[in-house]
C-alpha positions as CSV (number, residue, x, y, z in Angstrom):
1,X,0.0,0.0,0.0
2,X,1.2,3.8,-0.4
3,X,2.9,5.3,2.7
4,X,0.1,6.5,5.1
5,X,-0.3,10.3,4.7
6,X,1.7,12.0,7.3
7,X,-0.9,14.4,7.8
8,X,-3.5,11.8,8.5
9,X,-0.9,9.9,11.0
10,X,0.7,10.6,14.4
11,X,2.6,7.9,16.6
12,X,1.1,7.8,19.7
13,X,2.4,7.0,23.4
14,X,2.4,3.3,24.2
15,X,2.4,1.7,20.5
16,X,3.5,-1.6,20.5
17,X,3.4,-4.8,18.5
18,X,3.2,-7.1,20.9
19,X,5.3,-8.3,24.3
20,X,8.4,-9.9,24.5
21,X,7.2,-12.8,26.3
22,X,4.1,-15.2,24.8
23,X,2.6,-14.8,28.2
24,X,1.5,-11.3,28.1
25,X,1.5,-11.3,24.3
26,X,-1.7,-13.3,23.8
27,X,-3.4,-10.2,21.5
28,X,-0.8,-10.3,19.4
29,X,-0.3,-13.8,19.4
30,X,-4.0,-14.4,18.4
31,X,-4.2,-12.7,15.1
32,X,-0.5,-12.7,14.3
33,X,1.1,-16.4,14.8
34,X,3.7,-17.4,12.3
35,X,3.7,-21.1,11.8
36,X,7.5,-21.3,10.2
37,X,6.7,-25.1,10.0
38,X,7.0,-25.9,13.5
39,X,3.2,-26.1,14.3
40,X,2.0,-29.0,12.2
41,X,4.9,-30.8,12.7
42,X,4.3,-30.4,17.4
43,X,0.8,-31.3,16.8
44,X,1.2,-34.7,14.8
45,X,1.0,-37.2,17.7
46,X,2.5,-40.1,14.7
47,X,6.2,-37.7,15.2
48,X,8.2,-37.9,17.7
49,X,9.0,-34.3,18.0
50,X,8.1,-33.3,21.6
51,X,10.9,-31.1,23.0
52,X,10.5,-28.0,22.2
53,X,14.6,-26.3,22.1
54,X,15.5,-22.8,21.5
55,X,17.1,-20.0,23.0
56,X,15.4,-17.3,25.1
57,X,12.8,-15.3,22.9
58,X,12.2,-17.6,20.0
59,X,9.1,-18.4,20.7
60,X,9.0,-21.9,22.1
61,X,6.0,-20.5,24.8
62,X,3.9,-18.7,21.7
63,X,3.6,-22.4,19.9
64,X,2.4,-24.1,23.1
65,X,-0.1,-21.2,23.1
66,X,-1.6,-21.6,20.0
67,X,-1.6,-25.4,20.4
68,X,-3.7,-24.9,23.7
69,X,-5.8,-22.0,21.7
70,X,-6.2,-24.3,18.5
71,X,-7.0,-27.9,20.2
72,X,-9.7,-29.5,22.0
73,X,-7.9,-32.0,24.6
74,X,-4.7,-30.1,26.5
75,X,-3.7,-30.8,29.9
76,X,-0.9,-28.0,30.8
77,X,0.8,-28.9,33.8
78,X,3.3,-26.0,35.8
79,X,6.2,-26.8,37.0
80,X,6.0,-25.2,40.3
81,X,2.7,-27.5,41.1
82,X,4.2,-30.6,41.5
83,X,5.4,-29.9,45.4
84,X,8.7,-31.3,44.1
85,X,10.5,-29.6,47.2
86,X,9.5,-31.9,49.2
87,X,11.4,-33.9,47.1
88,X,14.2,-31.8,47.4
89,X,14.1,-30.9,51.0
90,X,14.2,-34.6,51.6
91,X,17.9,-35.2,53.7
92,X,16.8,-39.1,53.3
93,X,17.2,-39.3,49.8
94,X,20.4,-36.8,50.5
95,X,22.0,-39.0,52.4
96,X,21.3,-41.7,49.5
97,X,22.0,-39.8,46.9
98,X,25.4,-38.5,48.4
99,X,26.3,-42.3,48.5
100,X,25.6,-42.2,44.7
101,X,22.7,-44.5,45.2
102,X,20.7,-44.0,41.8
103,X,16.9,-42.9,42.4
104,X,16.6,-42.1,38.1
105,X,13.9,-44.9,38.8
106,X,12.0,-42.4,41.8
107,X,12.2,-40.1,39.3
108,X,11.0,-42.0,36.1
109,X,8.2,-43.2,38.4
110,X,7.1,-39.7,39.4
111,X,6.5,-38.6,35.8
112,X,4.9,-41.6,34.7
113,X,2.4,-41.5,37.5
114,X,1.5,-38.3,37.5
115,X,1.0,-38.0,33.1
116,X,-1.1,-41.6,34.2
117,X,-3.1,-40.0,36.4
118,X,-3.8,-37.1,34.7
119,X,-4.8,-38.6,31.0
120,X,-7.3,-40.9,33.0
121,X,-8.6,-37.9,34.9
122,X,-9.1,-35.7,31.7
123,X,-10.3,-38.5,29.5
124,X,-13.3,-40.0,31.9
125,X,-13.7,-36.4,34.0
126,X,-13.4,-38.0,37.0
127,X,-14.3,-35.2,39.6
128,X,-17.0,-37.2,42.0
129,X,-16.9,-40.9,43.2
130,X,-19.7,-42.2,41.2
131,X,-16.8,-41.3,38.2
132,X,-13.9,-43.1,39.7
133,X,-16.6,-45.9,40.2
134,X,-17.7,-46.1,36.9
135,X,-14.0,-45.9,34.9
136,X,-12.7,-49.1,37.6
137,X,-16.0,-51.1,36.8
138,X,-15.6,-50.0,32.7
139,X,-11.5,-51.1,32.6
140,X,-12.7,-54.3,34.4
141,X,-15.0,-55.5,32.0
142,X,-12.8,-54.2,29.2
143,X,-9.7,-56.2,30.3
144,X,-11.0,-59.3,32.0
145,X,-9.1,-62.4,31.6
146,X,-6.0,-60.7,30.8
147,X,-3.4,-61.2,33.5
148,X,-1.2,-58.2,32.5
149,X,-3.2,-55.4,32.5
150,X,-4.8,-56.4,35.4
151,X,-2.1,-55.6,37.2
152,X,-2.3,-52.7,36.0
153,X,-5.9,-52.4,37.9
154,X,-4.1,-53.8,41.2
155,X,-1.9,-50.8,40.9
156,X,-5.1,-48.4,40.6
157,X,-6.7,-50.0,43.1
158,X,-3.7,-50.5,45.7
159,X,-3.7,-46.9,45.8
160,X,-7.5,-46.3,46.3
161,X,-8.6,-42.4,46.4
162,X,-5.0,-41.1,46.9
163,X,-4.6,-42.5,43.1
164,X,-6.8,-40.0,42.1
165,X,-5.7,-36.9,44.2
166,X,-4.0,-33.9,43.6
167,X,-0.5,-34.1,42.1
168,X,1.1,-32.0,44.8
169,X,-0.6,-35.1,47.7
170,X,0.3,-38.2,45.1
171,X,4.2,-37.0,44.7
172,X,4.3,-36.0,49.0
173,X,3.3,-39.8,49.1
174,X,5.9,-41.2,46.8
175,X,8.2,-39.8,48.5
176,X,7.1,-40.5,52.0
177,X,6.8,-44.1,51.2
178,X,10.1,-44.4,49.7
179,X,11.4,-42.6,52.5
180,X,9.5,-44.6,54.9
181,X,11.2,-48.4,52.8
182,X,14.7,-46.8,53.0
183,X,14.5,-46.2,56.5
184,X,12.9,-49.3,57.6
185,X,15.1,-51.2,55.8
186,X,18.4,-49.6,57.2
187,X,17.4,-49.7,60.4
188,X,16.6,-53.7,60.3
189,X,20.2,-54.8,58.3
190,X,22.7,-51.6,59.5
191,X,21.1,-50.4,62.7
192,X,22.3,-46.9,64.6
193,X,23.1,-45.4,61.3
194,X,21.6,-41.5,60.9
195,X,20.0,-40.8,57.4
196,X,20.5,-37.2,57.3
197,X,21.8,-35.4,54.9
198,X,25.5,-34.8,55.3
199,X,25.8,-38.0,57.5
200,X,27.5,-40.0,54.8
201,X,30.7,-38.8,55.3
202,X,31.1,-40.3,58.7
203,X,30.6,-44.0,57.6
204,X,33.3,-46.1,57.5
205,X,33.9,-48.1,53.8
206,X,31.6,-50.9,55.0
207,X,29.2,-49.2,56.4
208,X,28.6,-47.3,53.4
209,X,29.2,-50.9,51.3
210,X,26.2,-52.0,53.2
211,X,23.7,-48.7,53.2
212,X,24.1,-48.8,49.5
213,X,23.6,-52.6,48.9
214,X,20.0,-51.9,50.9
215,X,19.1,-48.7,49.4
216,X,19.6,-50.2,45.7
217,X,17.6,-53.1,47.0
218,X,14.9,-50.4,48.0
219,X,14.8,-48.9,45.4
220,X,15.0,-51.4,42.8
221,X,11.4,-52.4,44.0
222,X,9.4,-49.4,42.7
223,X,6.8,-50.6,41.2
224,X,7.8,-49.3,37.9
225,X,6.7,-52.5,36.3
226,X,2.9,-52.0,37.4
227,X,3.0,-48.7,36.2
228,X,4.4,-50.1,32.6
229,X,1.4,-51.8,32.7
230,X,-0.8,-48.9,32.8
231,X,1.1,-46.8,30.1
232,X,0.2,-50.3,27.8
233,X,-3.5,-49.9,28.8
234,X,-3.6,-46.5,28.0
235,X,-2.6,-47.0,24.6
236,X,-4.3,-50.3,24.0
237,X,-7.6,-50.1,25.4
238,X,-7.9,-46.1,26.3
239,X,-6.6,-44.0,24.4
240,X,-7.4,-45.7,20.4
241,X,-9.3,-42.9,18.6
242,X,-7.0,-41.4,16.1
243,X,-9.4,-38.5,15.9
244,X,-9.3,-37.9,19.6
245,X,-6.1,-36.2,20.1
246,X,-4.6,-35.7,23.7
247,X,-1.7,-33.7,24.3
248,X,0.0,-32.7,28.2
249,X,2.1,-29.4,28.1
250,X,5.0,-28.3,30.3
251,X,6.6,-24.6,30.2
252,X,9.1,-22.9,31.9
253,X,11.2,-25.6,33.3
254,X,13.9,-23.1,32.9
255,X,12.8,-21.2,36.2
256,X,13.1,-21.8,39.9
257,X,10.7,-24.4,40.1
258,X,13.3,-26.9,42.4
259,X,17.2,-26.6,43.2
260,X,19.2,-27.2,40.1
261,X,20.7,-30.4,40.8
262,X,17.6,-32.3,41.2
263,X,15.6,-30.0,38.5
264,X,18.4,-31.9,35.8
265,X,17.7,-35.4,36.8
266,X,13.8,-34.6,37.3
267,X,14.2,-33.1,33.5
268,X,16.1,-36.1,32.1
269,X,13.6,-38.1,33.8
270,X,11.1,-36.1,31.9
271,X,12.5,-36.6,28.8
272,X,13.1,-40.0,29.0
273,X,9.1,-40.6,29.8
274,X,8.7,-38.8,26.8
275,X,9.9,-41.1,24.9
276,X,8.2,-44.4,26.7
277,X,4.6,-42.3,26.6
278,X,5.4,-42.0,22.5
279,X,4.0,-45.8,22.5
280,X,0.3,-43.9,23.0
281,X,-0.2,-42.8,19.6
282,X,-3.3,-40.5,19.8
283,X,-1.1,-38.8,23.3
284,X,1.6,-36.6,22.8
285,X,3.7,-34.6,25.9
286,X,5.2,-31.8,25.0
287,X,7.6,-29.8,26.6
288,X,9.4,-26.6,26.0
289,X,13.5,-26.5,27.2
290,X,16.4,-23.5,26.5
291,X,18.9,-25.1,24.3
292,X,21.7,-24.0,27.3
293,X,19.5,-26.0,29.9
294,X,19.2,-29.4,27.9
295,X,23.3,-29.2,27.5
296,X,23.5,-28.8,31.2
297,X,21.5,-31.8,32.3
298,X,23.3,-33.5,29.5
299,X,26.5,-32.5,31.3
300,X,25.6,-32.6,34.8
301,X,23.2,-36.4,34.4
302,X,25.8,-38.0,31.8
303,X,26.8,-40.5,34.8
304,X,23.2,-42.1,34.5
305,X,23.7,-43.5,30.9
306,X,21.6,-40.7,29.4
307,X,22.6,-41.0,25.4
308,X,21.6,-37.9,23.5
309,X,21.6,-39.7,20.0
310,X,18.8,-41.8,21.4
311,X,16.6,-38.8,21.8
312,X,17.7,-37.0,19.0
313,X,14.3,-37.8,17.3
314,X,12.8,-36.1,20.1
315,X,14.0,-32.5,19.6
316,X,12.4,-29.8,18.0
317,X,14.9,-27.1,17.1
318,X,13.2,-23.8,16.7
319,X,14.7,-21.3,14.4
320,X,13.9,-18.4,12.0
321,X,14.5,-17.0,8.8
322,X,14.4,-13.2,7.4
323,X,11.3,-13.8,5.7
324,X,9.7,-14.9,8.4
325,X,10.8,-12.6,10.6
326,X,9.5,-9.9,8.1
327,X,6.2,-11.9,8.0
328,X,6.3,-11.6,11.6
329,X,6.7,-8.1,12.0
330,X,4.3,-7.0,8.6
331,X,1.2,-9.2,10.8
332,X,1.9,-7.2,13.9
333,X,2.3,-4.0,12.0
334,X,-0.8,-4.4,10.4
335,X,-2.8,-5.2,14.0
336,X,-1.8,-2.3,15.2
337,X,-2.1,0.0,13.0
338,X,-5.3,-1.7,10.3
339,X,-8.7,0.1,10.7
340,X,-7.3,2.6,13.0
341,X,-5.2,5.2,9.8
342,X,-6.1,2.8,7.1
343,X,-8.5,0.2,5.3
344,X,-5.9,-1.1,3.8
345,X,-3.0,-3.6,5.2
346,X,0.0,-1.9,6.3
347,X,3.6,-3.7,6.5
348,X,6.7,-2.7,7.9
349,X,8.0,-1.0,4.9
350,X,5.1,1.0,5.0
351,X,5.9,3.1,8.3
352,X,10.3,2.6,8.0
353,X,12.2,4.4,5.7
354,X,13.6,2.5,2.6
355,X,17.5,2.6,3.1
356,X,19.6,3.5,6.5
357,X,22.9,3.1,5.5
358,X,23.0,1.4,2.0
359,X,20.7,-1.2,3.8
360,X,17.1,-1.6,3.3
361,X,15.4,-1.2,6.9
362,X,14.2,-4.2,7.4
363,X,17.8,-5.9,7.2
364,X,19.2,-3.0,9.3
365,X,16.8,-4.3,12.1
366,X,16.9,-7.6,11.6
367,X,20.8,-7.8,11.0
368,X,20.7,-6.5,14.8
369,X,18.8,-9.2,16.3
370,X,20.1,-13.1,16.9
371,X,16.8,-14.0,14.6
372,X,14.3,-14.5,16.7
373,X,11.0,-12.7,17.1
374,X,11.7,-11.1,20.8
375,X,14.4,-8.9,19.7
376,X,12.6,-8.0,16.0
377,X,9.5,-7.0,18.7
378,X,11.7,-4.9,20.6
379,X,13.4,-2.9,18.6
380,X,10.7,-2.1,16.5
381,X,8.8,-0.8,19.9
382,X,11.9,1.1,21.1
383,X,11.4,2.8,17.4
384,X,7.9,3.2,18.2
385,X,8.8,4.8,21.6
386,X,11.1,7.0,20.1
387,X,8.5,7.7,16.9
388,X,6.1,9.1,19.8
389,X,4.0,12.8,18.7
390,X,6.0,12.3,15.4
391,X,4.4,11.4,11.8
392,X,7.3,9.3,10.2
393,X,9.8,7.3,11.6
394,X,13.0,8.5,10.4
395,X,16.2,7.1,9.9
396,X,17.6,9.2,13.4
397,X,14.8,7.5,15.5
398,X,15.7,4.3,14.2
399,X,19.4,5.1,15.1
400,X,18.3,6.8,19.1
401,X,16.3,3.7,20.0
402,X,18.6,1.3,18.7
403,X,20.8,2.7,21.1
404,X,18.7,1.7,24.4
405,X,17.5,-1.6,22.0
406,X,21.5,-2.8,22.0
407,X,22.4,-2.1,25.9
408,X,18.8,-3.7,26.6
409,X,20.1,-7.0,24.7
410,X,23.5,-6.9,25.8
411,X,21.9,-7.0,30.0
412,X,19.8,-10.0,28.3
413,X,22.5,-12.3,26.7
414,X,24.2,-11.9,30.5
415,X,20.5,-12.9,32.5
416,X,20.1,-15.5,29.8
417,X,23.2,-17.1,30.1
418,X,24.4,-16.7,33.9
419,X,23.5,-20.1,35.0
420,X,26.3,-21.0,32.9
421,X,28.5,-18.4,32.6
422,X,28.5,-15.9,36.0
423,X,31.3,-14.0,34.7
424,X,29.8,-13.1,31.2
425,X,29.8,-9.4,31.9
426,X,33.6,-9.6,31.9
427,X,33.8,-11.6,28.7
428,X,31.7,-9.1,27.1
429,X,33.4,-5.8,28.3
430,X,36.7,-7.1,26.8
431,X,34.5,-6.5,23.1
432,X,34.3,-3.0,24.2
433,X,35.3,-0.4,21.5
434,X,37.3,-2.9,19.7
435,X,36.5,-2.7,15.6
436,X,33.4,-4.7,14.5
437,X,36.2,-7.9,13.3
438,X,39.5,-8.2,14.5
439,X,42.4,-10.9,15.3
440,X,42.1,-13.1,18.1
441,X,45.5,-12.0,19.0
442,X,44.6,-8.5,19.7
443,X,43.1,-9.5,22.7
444,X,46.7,-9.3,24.4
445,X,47.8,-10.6,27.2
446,X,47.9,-8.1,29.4
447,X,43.8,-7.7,28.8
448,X,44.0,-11.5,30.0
449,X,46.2,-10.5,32.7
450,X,43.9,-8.3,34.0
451,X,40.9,-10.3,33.3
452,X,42.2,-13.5,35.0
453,X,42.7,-11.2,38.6
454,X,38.9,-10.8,38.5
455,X,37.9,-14.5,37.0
456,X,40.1,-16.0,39.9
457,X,37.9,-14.7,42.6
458,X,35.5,-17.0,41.4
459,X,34.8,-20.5,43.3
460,X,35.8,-23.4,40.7
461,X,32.7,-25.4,41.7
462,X,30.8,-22.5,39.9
463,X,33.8,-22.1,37.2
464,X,33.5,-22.3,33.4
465,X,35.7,-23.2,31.0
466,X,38.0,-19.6,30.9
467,X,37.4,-19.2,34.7
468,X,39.3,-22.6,35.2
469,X,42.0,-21.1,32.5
470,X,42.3,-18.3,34.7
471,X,43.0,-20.9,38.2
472,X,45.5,-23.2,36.5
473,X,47.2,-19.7,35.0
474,X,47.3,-18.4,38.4
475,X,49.0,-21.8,39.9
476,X,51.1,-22.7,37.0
477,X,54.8,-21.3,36.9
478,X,56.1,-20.1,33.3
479,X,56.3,-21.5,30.2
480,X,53.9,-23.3,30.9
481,X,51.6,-20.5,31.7
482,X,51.4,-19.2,28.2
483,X,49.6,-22.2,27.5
484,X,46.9,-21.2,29.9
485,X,46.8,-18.0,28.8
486,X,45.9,-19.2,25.5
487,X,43.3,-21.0,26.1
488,X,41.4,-18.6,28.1
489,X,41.8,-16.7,24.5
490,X,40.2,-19.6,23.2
491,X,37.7,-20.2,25.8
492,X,37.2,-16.5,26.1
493,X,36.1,-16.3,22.0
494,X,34.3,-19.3,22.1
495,X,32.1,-18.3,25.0
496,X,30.8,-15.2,23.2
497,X,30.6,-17.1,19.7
498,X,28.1,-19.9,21.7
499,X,25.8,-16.9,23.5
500,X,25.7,-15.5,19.8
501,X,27.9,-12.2,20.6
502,X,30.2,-13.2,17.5
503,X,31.2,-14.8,14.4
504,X,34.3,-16.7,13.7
505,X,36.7,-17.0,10.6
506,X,39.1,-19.4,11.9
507,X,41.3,-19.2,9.1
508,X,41.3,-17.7,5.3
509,X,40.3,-20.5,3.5
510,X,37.0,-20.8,5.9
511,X,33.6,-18.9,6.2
512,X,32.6,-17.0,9.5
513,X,30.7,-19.3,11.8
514,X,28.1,-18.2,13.8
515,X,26.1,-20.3,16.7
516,X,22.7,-20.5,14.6
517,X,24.5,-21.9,11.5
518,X,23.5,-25.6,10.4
519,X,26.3,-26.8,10.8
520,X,28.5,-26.7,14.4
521,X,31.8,-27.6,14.4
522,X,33.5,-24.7,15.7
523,X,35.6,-25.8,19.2
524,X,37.9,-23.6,21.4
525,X,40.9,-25.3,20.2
526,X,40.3,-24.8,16.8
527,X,40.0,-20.8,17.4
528,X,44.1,-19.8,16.0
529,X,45.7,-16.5,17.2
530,X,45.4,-15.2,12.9
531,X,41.2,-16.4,13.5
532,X,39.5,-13.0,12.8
533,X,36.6,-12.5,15.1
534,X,33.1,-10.6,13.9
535,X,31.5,-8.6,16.9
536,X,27.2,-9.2,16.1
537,X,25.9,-6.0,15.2
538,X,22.8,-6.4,18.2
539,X,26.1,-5.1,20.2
540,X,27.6,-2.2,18.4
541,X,26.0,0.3,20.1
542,X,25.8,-0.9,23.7
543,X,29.5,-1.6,23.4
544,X,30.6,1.6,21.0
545,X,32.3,-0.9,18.0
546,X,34.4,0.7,16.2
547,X,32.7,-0.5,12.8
548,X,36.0,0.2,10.8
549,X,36.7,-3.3,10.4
């Protein structure tokens, strides 16, 4: 359509297209969701695609959204309603788990039980008695004679009402009867022992030979072979309409929902139940996971033969394009501003200039953001903010709020990633007013000099890879120092290429890799002192880049 007549058009105070998060975006999200190919792909319960990966702000939480908006059967479970702290407040299974008894089959059982539970609750609507009457007499009749899934029954039934309870009561009660076998069984084969936490360190070798033998022996007889049972009835006798589609949805398991070390093997757990529930083919759970969170409960479970190729199938990797991106933006454009100035539609290149320096303004915005729809959002309201009382937005406004646009995403890439990396801050300031590329070996070593004085205040047990650089540097005598030195130059440039701050050319015959290529195979080591280094544009103002390259 032609430009809207200025004289027709102001910008007005609080114009937006949308939130950053799907949460508070649901407007937006209702009359402007891009399906890039993800959508049809989640809601087929015949693929195994069920984990939901991407990094902050690319919109795992809007698909979940318009899954729950668009289909008739969806059971979201939160995170923080599963009274897993009592899990994790539990010193018994502490002191077990300090021992390095495994409980991966506590926490297999938990999930299973509770997605059980919760499909039979849904599917039948069992809210009264007379309903929890009804669905035992109905699987009775249904599966008489057959020895197997009657067991399956005897589990139902073993647990009477509290089968049907509230999750937070039916995972308390786990947990107190496993608590409750451990203990009694302890107490009868190594009397006078203490099963609080902490308390492992005081038993002698055969004490602790003997506490494990009897807590494996414990916990070996969850009844994780009844339960099997029941995910086999659910997909042969309950769940058999192709046309009646069931999915369960988990968010957020990225927040404070339990302490981290149990929230990785309660995740891997997850995952792995995943897979087992993929035998019910009109059920599908789906679950959304920040690609830095699955690599940390790969790294911190990889003890409990967890084998990422086997769940490969199970991954959905969320990524954009430009053209979508544009797509993106021209729908939320148009909400905004459609009916209100205009009959007709109105895109992005309707209300932006056509060229900011020799680029079209679309790729200048975009070319600032790590492609995904949060940062495309929020730049194009900081130019909305800026465009406030004004009839155009100009190529000075776009320049002003990218300004508060690129320190806003440089505070975000250190919240995102601090988890991982504490120190990030650091890693980032050493980018600042460097030229946009540069050698690797113009970080010198007396910026790593200074940098390692402030890394090595930092504990090891919550070190990354350049902060343990930085201990062995300090402890190491010369030559073989320099060694260290160089790889926290290593570590140091491959930290910011994985959080997406740069691009590498390691050497002239290669092309510059960034972290949402295809194809990975960039490593520290392979990161030479001639490797030329791009610094992402989303950073050039925040860190005043020199963009003289």
């Amino acid at each position: 359509m032609p430009k809207i007549a200025k004289q027709d058009f102001i910008f007005r105070k609080h114009m937006s297209v949308g939130e950053a998060d799907a949460e508070n975006d649901s407007s937006f999200l209702e009359h402007c969701f891009i399906d890039n190919g993800d959508y049809d792909l989640l809601v087929d319960t015949t693929s195994p695609q069920s984990v939901v990966l991407g990094r902050t702000g690319v919109g795992k939480s809007a698909l979940l959204e318009q899954l729950e908006k668009k289909c008739e059967r969806v059971i979201r479970i939160e995170p923080e309603e599963l009274a897993l702290r009592h899990v994790s407040n539990s010193t018994i299974l502490s002191f077990f788990e300090e021992l390095g008894v495994n409980l991966d089959i506590f926490y297999n059982l938990l999930w299973q039980h509770t997605f059980s539970v919760e499909l039979i609750k849904h599917k039948y609507n069992i809210n009264s008695q007379t309903a929890k009457t009804n669905f035992i007499e109905n699987i009775t009749a249904l599966i008489s004679g057959n020895h197997k899934k009657q067991q399956a029954l005897n589990y139902i039934e073993e647990w009477g009402d509290k089968f049907w309870s509230d999750t937070e009561s039916r995972i308390r009660e786990f947990t107190e009867k496993l608590e409750t076998n451990l203990r009694a069984e302890i107490d009868t084969n190594v009397p006078g022992i203490s099963l609080s936490s902490g308390a492992a360190h005081a038993l002698s070798e055969e004490q602790k030979f003997e506490v494990i033998h009897y807590g494996k022996k414990v916990v070996s007889k969850v009844q994780i072979e009844k339960l099997s049972k029941i995910v086999n009835l659910l997909a042969e006798d309950i769940f058999t309409d192709p046309q009646k589609k069931t999915y369960i949805v988990i968010d957020r398991l990225d927040e404070n929902w339990v302490e981290d070390n149990l929230r990785y093997k309660l995740i891997r757990a997850l995952i792995e139940t995943i897979r087992k529930f993929r035998n019910i083919s009109t059920v599908k759970i789906i679950i959304t996971l920040r690609t830095d969170l699955l690599e940390r409960v790969l790294e911190k479970t990889k003890d409990s033969g967890f084998q990422r190729e086997k769940y490969n199938s199970l991954f959905l990797h969320i990524s954009w394009k430009k053209d979508q991106l544009e797509a993106l933006l021209d729908q939320r454009i148009d909400q905004l501003l459609k009916h209100k100035y205009t009959s007709s539609d109105v895109k992005f290149s309707d209300i932006f200039p056509a060229k900011i320096e020799k680029s079209s303004s679309l790729d200048y915005v975009l070319d600032r953001t790590l492609l995904r729809p949060r940062d495309a959002i929020i730049f194009v309201n900081e130019c909305l903010k800026e465009a406030e009382g004004k009839t155009e937005i100009t190529n000075s406004i776009i320049k002003l709020a990218e300004k508060t646009y690129s320190v806003s995403r440089a505070e975000a890439l250190q919240y995102e990633w601090q988890v991982e990396h504490p120190t990030l801050n650091l890693y980032i300031d050493t980018l600042h007013q460097r030229k946009s590329s540069f050698r690797s070996s113009t970080i010198t070593d007396q910026e790593l000099d200074a940098l390692v004085l402030e890394l090595v205040d930092i504990p090891l047990e919550h070190a990354d890879a350049a902060v343990r650089n930085a201990h062995s540097y300090m402890t190491s005598s010369y030559p073989h120092s320099l060694s260290y030195l160089s790889q926290l130059r290593q570590n140091l440039i491959f930290t910011l290429y994985k959080i997406g701050a740069v691009g590498v050319k390691i050497d002239g015959t290669s092309t510059v890799k960034w972290i949402n290529d295809r194809t990975q195979d960039l490593t520290p080591k392979k990161i030479q002192s001639t490797s030329i280094v791009y610094i992402h544009k989303i950073l050039w103002r925040a860190l005043a880049i020199d963009k003289r390259s």
